[in-house]
N, C-alpha and C positions, 0 to 999 in steps of 0.2 A: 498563776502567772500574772503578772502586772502586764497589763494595756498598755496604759497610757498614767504621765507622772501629775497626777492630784490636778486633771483641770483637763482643757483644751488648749489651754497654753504651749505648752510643751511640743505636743503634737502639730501644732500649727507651725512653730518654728519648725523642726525639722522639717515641715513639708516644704514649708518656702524656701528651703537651703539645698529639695533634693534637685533642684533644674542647675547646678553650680555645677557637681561629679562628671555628668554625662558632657554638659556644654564645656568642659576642661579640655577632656578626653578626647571630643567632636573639632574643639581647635587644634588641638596638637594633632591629629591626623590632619585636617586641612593644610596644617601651616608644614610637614613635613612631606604629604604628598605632592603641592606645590613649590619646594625649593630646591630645584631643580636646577643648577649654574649651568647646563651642559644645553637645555632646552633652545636658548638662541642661537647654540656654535651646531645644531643638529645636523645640516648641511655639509657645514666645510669637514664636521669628522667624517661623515658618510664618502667624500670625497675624496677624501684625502688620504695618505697613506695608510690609515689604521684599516679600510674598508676596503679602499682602490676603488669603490662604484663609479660607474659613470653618471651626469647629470641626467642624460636620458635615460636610467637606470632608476636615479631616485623619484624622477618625474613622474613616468608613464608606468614604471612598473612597481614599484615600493609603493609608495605614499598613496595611490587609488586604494590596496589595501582596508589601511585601516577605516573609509567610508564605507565600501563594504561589509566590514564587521559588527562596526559600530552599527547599519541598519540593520543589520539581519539578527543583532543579540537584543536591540534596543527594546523593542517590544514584549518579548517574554521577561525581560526582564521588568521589565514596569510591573507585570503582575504578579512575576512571581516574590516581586522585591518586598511589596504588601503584604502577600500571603505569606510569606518567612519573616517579617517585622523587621527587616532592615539590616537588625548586627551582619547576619552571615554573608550580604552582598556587600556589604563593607569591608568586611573581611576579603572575599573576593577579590575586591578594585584594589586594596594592598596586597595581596597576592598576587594580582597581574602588573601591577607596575615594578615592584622587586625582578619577576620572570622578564621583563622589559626589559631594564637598565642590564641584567644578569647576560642577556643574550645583545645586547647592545655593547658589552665590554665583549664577551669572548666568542659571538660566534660570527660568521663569515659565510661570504656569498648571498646573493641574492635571494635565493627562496629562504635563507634563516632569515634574512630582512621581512622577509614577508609573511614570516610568523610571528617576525615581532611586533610587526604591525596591527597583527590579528589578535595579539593579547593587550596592543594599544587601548586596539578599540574596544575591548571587552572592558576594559578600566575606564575607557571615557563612558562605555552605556551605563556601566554600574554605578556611576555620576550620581544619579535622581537617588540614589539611597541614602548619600551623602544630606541631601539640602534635607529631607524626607525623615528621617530618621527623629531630630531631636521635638518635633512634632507631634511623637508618640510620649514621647518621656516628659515632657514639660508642660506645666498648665496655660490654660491661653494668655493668662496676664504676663508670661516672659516672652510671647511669643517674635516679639518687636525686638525685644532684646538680645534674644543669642542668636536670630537671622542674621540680625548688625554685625554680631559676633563673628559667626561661621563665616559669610560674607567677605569680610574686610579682613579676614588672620587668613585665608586666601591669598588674597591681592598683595598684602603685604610681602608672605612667602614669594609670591613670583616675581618682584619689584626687587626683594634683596637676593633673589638667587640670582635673575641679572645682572644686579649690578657685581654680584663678589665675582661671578663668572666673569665678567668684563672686564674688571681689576686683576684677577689672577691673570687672565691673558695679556692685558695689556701692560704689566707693570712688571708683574715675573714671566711672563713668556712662557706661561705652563701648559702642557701639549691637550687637547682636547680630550684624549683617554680618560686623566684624572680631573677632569670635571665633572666626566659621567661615575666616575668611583665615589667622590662626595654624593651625586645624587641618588646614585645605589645604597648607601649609608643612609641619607635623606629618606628614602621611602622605605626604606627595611623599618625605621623608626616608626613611621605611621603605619606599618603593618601590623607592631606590636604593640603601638597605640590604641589599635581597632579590638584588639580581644580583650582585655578588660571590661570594653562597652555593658553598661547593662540591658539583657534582655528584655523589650517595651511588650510589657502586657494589652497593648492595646495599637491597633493601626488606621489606618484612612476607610479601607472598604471590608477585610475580610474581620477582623479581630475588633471591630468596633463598638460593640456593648459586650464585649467578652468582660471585661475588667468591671463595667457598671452591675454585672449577672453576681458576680463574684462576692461584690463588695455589700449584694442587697441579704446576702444572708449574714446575721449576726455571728460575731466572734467564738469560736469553738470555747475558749476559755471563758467568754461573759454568760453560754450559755451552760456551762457547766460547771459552774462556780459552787461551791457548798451553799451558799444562801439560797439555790436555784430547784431546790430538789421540791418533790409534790410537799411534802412536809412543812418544809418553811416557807415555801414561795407558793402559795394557793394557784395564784396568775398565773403560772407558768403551765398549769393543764391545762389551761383552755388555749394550748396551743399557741397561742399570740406572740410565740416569738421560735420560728422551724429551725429546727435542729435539723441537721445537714451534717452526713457522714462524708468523709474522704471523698470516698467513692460516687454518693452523689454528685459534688461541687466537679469532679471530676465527667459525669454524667450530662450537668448542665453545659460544662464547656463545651464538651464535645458536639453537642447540640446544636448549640449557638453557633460555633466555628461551619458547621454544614451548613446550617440554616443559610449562613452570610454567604458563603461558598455559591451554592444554589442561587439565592436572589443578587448576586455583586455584577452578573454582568448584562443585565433585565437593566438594573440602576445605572452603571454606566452609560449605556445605549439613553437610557431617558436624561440623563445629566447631559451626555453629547448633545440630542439634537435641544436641548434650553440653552445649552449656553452659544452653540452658534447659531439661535434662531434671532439674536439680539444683531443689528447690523452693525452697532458701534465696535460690541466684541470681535465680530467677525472680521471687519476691517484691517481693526487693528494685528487680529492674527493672523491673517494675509498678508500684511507686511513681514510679521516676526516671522513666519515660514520661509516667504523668500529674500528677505535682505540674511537671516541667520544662514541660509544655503550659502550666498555670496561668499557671507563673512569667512563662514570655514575654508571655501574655495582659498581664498587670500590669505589667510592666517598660512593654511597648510604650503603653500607654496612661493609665500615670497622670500624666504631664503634663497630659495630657488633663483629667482629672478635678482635678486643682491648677489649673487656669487656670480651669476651671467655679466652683470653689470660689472663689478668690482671682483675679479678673483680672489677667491681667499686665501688661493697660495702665494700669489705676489703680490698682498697688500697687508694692513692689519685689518681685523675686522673690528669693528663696531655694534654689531647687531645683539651683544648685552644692554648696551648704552641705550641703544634706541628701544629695544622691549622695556627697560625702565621707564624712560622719558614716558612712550606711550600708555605703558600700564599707568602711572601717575596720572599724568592730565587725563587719560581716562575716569581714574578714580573722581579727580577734580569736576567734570562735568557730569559723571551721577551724581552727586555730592549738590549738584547746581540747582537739577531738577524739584529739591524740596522747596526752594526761593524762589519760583517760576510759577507767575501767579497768571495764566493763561486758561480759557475754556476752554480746554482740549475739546471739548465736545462739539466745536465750534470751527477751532482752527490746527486741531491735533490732526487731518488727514492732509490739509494743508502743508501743515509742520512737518509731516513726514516725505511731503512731494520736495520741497525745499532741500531739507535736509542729506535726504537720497540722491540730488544732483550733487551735491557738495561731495557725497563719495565717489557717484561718477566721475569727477571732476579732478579727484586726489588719484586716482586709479588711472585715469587719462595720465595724469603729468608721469605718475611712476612710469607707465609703457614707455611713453615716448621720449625720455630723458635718458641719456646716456651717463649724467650726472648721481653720483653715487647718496647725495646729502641729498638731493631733489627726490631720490627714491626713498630714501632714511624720512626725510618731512611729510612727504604724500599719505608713507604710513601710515605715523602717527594721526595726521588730520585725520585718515581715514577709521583708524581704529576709535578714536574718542568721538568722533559722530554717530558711530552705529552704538557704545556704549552710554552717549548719550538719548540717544532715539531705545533704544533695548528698555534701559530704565524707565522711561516716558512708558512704556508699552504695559511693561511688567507691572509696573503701576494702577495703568489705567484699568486691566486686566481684572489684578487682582482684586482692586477696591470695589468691586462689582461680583465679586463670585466668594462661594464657601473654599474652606483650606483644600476639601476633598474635590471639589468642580475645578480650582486652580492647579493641582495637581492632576489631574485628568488634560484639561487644558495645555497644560506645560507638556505635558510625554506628547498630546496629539501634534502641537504643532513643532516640536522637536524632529517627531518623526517624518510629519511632512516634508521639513524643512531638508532630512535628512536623505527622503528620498529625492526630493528634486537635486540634491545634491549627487547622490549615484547616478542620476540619468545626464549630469552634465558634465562628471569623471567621465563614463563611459562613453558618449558622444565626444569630447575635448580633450582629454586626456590621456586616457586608456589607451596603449598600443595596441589593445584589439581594433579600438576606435578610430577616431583618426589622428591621434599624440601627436598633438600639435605641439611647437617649440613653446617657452615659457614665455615669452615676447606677445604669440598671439593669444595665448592664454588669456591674459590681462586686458588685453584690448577686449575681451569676448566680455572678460568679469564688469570691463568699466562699459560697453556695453549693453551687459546687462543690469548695471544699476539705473542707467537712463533711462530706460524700460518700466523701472520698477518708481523712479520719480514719474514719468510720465503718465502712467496709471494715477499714481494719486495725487497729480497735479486737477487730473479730468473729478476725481472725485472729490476734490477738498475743493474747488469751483461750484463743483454740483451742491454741496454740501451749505458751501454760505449761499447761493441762490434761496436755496430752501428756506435756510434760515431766513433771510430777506423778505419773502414772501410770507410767510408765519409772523415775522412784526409786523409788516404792514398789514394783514389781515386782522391783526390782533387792535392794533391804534386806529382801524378805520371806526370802528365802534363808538371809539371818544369822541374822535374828531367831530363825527356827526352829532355826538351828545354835548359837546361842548358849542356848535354852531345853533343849537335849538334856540330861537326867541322868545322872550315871555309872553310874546301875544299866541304865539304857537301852543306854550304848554297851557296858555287858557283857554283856546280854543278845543284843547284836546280834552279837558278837565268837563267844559262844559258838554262836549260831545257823550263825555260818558255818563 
């Protein structure tokens, strides 16, 4: 059997062309799982004829849902997502969004709401397998590359499902029903985009020298070659190169996969407390926990509050238009942060105290404006500041940690974020709780961004004081050396 064709040639090409297959397959799931035209109208269908819910229906009792799912799946699945290498939780998140959109067309009443909720949220936890995945399959030199990739065929999906959703209703007058039928189409496609995925021999914590164990025994065919027998290949008895049955190679995986098993959660534990033993990290993920709590608060419910303001039965709506606008200039100001030549390490908690009023600020104006365009512009301000600030983070984050510590990092403060999120559903929200109107909602959300500037206003103050004292400690040195006289350094000279 031929190896490899007369060289390393050959073989080197193929390798650099195998990170193309998966990163193909990996966008055309993203870009179908996000093109969604029905996502901005999710409100007014909920309300309106096809459903009959009421607003205190989808408020207090639907939409708390899916934060509860999504915490309570979020966690076994980070490890169980590793330990299966990713396809089969991918497979999953397209099988829960199909079951979505499926019981979003045909089924009714309240508690079927709330189990569509409950496979929402299983689609958004199985999220991390998505970003996770092409990490195993590709070498580190594409690593920049098909992030950009997955990333942005994303954003895009949701920019044009907006906007076609927004066009279809505003232009043909097409009932919300068959919006959500395009998007049921839309993710049936990236369901059966996900199973052709190829199988990643290798992962972050449980499978991670499985693949190096594999490859360190030579070729069954190079060692069993006819030139290789004791006869013509002397060399070859003295053993120097182990022959490995099936059954071994199968022997050492199995090994290996325990071995990992056993020591993966000794090494997390120690990965945890390095990377928040750093205060810079820390910081910064304290923000991304609780400004990414806020976010979802506001994402998840200002339909809500646009349908309060503006009915959607006696008006047109808009809220395609404006998720493009906002997704865009979102994109636009991640996009800014590579041009922003700032020492974060200086005035990045500063940055973040500023920035965090600025959402208080947009979240104030939506409350208290009865004006439907003032609530549509708060938004967007609001939305492109926190994916301005998110990117800043993610950034800082990661330029400081291994793929496997940034990955740990990312599910810990996802899930923080996620919990302080259930505990302010269930306090705000929730009609167990005290299901407050969507009015005061918002007032509570904006806040609690003041809150959250406030904090690191005190600490980005604290922070350049520091720094302030660290230079001047540092130039008193000179100063003094620069003040010496020559009569001084001769006196010192002859002293000695």
């Amino acid at each position: 059997m031929l190896i490899c064709c007369k060289g390393a040639g050959c073989c080197k090409a193929a390798k650099n062309n195998d990170w193309c297959y998966p990163t193909l397959l990996l966008c055309a799931f993203g870009f179908f799982s996000m093109m969604r035209p029905s996502e901005p109208f999710l409100t007014p269908y909920l309300v309106g004829p096809a459903k009959n819910l009421t607003a205190e229906q989808v408020t207090n009792e639907m939409f708390p849902v899916w934060t509860y799912s999504y915490l309570v799946i979020l966690f076994p699945v980070f490890v169980v997502t590793d330990y299966l290498r990713y396809k089969p939780i991918i497979v999953v998140q397209g099988l829960s969004y199909v079951i979505t959109w499926l019981m979003l067309l045909f089924a009714q009443g309240i508690l079927a709401m709330q189990f569509l909720e409950f496979f929402f949220g299983t689609a958004s936890a199985t999220e991390v397998a998505y970003y996770s995945y092409i990490y195993s399959v590709v070498s580190a030199e594409h690593y920049q590359k098909v992030t950009s990739y997955c990333r942005s065929v994303t954003l895009v999906a949701y920019t044009l499902g907006s906007i076609l959703g927004q066009v279809l209703v505003s232009v043909w007058n097409v009932p919300y029903f068959y919006l959500n039928v395009i998007a049921l189409i839309s993710v049936s496609l990236a369901f059966l985009s996900s199973i052709p995925l190829p199988m990643p021999e290798r992962s972050m914590f449980f499978h991670r020298k499985e693949a190096a164990n594999i490859q360190a025994s030579p070729p069954m065919e190079y060692v069993k070659s006819e030139n290789s027998s004791p006869e013509n290949n002397p060399d070859v008895t003295g053993s120097h190169l182990p022959i490995m049955s099936d059954g071994d190679e199968d022997d050492l995986v199995k090994a290996t996969e325990k071995k990992n098993a056993i020591m993966v959660l000794p090494k997390l534990w120690s990965d945890f407390k390095e990377c928040y033993s750093s205060p810079r990290i820390f910081y910064w993920s304290v923000w991304w926990a609780l400004a990414t709590c806020g976010y979802n608060q506001v994402v998840n419910y200002i339909q809500v509050l646009w349908d309060h303001v503006e009915p959607s039965q006696n008006s047109t709506v808009y809220n395609g238009g404006v998720e493009a606008v906002s997704t865009f200039v979102s994109a636009g100001t991640s996009f800014a942060v590579g041009y922003i030549n700032v020492d974060w390490a200086i005035w990045g908690e500063m940055a973040l105290g500023i920035f965090s009023t600025v959402n208080s600020s947009a979240l104030f104006a939506i409350d208290l404006s009865n004006n439907i365009w003032i609530c549509y512009g708060g938004y967007v301000v609001f939305k492109a500041t926190y994916m301005l600030l998110i990117t800043i983070a993610t950034f800082q984050i990661a330029s400081n940690l291994s793929i496997e510590r940034y990955a740990l990092l990312f599910g810990v403060n996802t899930f923080v974020a996620l919990l302080l999120q259930t505990i302010l559903t269930v306090i705000v929200v929730d009609s167990r709780g005290l299901g407050l109107d969507v009015i005061t909602q918002f007032l509570i959300y904006g806040s609690y961004f003041a809150a959250i500037s406030g904090l690191f206003y005190i600490r980005g103050i604290y922070t350049l004081i520091q720094h302030g004292q660290k230079r001047k400690k540092k130039t008193e040195p000179e100063i003094k050396g620069n003040n010496a006289t020559p009569k001084d350094e001769t006196r010192s000279t002859e002293e000695f």
